[in-house]
DRENDO-1510 file (C-alpha; in Angstrom, 1 decimal, always signed):
<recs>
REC; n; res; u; v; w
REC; 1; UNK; +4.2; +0.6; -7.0 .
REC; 2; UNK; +1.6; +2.1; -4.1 .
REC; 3; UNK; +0.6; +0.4; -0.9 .
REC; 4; UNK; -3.3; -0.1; -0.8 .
REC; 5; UNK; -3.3; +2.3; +2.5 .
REC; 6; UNK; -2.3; +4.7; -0.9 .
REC; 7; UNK; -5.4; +4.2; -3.1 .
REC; 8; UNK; -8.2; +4.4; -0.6 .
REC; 9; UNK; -7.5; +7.7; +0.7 .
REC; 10; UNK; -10.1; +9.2; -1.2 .
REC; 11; UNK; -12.7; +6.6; +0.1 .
REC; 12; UNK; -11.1; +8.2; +3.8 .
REC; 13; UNK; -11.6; +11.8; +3.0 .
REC; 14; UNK; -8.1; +12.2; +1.9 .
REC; 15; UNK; -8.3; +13.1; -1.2 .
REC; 16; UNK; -6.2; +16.4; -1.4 .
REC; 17; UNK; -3.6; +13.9; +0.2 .
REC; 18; UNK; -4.1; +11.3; -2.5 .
REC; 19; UNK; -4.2; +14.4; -5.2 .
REC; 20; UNK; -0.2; +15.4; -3.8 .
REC; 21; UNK; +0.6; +11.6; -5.2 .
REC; 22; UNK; +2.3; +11.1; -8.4 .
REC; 23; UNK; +1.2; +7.7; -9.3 .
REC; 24; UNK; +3.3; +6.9; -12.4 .
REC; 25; UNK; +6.6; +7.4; -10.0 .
REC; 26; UNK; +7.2; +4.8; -7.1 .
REC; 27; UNK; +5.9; +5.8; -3.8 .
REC; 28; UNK; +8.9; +6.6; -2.4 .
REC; 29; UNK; +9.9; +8.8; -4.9 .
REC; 30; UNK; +11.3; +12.8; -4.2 .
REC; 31; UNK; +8.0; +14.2; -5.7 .
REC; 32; UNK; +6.0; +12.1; -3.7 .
REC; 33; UNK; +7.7; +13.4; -0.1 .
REC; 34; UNK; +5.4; +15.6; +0.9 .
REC; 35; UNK; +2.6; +13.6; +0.7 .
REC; 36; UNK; +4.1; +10.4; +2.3 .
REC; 37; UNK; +5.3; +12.6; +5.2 .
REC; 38; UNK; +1.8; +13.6; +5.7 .
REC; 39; UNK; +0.2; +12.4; +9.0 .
REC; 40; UNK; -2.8; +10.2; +8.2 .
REC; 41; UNK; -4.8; +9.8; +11.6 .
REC; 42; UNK; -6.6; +6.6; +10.1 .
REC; 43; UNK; -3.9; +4.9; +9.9 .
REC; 44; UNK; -2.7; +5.0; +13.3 .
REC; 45; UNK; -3.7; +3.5; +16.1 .
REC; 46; UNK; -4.5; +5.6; +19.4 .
REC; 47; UNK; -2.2; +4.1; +21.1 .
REC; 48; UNK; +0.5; +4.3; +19.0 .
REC; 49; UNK; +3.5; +6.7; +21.0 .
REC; 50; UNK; +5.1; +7.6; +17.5 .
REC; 51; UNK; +4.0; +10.6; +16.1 .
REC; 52; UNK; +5.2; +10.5; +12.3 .
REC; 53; UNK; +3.6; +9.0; +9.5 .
REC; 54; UNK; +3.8; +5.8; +9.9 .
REC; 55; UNK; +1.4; +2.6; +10.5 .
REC; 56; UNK; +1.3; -0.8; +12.2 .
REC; 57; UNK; -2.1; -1.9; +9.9 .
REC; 58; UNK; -1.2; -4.1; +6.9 .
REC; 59; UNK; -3.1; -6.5; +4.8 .
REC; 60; UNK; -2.0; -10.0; +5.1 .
REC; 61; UNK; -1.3; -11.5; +1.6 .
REC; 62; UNK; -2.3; -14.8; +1.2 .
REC; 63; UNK; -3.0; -16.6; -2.3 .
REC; 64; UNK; -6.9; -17.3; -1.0 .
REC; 65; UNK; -7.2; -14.1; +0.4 .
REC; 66; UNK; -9.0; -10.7; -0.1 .
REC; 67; UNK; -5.2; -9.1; -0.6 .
REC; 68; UNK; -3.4; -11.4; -3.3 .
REC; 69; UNK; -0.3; -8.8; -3.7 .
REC; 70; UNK; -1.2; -6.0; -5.9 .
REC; 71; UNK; -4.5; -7.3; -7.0 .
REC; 72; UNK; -8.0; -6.8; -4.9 .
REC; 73; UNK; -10.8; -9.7; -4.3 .
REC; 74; UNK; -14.5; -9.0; -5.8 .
REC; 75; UNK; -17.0; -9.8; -2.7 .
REC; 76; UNK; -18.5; -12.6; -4.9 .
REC; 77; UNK; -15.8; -14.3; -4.5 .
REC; 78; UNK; -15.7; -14.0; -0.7 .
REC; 79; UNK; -17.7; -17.3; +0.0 .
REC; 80; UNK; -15.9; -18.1; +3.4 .
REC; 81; UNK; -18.5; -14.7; +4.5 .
REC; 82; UNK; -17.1; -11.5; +4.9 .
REC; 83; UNK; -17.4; -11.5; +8.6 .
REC; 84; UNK; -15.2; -14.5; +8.4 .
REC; 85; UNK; -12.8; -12.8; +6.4 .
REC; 86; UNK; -9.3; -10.9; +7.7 .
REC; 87; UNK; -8.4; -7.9; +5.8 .
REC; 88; UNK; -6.3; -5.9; +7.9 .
REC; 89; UNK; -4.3; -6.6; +11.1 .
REC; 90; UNK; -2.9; -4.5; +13.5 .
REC; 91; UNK; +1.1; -5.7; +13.5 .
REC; 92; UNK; +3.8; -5.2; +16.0 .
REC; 93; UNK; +5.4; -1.8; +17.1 .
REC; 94; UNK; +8.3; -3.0; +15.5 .
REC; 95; UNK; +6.8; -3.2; +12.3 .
REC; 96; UNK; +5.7; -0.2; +11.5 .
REC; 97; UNK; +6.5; +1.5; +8.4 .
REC; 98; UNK; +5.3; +4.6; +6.4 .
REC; 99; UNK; +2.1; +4.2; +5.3 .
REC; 100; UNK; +2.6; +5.0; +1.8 .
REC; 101; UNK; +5.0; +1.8; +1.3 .
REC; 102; UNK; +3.7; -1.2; +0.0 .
REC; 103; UNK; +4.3; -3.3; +2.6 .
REC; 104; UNK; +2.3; -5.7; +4.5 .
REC; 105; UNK; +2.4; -9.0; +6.0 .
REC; 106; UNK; +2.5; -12.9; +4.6 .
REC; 107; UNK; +0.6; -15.4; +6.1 .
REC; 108; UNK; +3.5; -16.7; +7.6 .
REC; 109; UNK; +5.0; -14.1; +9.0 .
REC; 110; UNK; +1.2; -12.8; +10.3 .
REC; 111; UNK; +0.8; -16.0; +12.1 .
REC; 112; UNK; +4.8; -16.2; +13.3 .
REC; 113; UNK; +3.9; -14.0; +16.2 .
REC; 114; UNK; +3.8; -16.3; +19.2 .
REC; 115; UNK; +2.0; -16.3; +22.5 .
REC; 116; UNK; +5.3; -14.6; +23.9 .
REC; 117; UNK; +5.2; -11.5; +21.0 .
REC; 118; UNK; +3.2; -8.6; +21.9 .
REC; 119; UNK; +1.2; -8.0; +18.6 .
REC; 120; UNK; +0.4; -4.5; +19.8 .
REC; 121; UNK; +0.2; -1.9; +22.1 .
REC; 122; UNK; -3.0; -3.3; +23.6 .
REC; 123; UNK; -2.5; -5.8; +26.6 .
REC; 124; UNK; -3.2; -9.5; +25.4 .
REC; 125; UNK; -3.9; -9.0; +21.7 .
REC; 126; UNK; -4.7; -7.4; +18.6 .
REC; 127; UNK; -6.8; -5.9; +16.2 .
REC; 128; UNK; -8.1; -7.0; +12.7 .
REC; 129; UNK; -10.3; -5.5; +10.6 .
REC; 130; UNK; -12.4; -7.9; +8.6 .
REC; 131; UNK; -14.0; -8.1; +5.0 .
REC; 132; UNK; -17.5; -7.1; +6.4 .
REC; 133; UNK; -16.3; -3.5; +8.0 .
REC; 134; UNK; -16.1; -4.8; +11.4 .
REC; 135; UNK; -13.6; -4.9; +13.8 .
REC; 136; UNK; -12.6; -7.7; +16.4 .
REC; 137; UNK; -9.9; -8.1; +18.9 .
REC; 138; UNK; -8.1; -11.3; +18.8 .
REC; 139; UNK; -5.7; -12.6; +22.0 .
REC; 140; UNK; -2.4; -14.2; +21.5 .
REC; 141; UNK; -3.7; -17.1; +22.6 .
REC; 142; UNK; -6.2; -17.5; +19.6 .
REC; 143; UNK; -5.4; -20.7; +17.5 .
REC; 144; UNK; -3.4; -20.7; +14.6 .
REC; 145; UNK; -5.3; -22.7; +12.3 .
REC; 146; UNK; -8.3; -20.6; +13.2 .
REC; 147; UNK; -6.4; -17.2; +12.4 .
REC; 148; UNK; -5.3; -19.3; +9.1 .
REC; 149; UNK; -8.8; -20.0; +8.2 .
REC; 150; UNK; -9.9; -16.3; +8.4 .
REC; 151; UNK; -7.3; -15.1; +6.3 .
REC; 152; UNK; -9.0; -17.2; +3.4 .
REC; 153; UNK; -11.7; -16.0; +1.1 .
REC; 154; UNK; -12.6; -18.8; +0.0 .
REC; 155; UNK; -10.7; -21.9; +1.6 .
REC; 156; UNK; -14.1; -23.5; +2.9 .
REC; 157; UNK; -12.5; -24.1; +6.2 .
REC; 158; UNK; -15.1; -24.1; +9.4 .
REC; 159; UNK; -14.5; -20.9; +11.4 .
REC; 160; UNK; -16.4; -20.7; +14.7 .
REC; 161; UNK; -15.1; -18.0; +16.5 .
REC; 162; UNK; -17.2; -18.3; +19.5 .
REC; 163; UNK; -16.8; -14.6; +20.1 .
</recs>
C-alpha cells in the first residue's frame, strides 16, 4: 500500500520522484529506499526544524469524508461545498512520519488534540487545507463539532465559520 502524499507527486512536479517508486511492492519496501528518503519540500512545513523526509500533513479519514481510507471522493459528491471541506491538516510535531507511509489521522484522534496540545509549530493553531485548494488557519480554540462538520463531504451539517 502507498500513502496519497505518494500518488500526487506527479500533479507536484515530482515525477522523476514518483518514477523511483515501485508500486506493486509496499512503500516501505528496500527498492523503494531511495525514493522515500528523498526530501519532498511540499510536504514540509517551513517551520518544521527536522530536516529529513518526513511530514506532519495527513488526510483525516472519516467515513463521510473526501479521504475514506484508500479510496478518493468525486467532487459531485462534495455537497457540504468544497470550501467547507477539510482535506489535509497540519498534525503535531510528534506525529510526523515519512511521507511515503500511509498514514494519516482518524477523526477521532484529529479532533483529540485539546486546547492544551500544540497542533503545530505555529503559535495558537493549525493549518488545513480544504477541498476547494485553499488554505485556513484554525486556533485550538475552534469548536469541535464545527471542525467535525468540515471533515464531512456530505453530512449536511451548517458550517459557519465566521472567518
Amino acid at each position: 500500500m502507498h500513502s496519497w502524499r505518494t500518488l500526487i507527486l506527479p500533479y507536484l512536479g515530482e515525477q522523476e520522484i514518483f518514477d523511483q517508486f515501485d508500486l506493486s511492492q509496499r512503500w516501505d519496501a528496500d527498492v523503494n529506499r531511495a525514493a522515500r528518503e528523498t526530501v519532498v519540500d511540499a510536504y514540509r512545513c517551513p517551520s518544521d526544524t527536522n530536516d529529513g523526509a518526513t511530514t506532519r500533513y495527513f488526510a483525516v479519514i472519516v467515513g463521510d469524508g473526501i479521504m475514506t481510507g484508500d479510496v478518493g471522493t468525486k467532487a459531485e459528491r462534495v455537497v457540504d461545498g468544497m470550501d467547507n471541506t477539510i482535506v489535509v491538516v497540519e498534525g503535531p510535531p510528534e506525529k510526523a512520519t515519512s511521507w511515503a507511509e500511509p498514514l494519516d489521522l482518524t477523526a477521532d484522534e484529529f479532533l483529540a488534540f485539546d486546547s492544551e496540545t500544540e497542533l503545530s509549530h505555529h503559535v495558537g493553531g493549525t493549518h488545513a487545507a480544504m477541498a476547494d485548494g485553499s488554505i485556513i488557519f484554525f486556533t485550538r480554540s475552534t469548536d469541535k463539532k464545527l471542525l467535525s462538520a468540515m471533515l464531512t463531504a456530505s453530512g449536511g451539517e451548517p458550517v459557519d465559520t465566521g472567518w
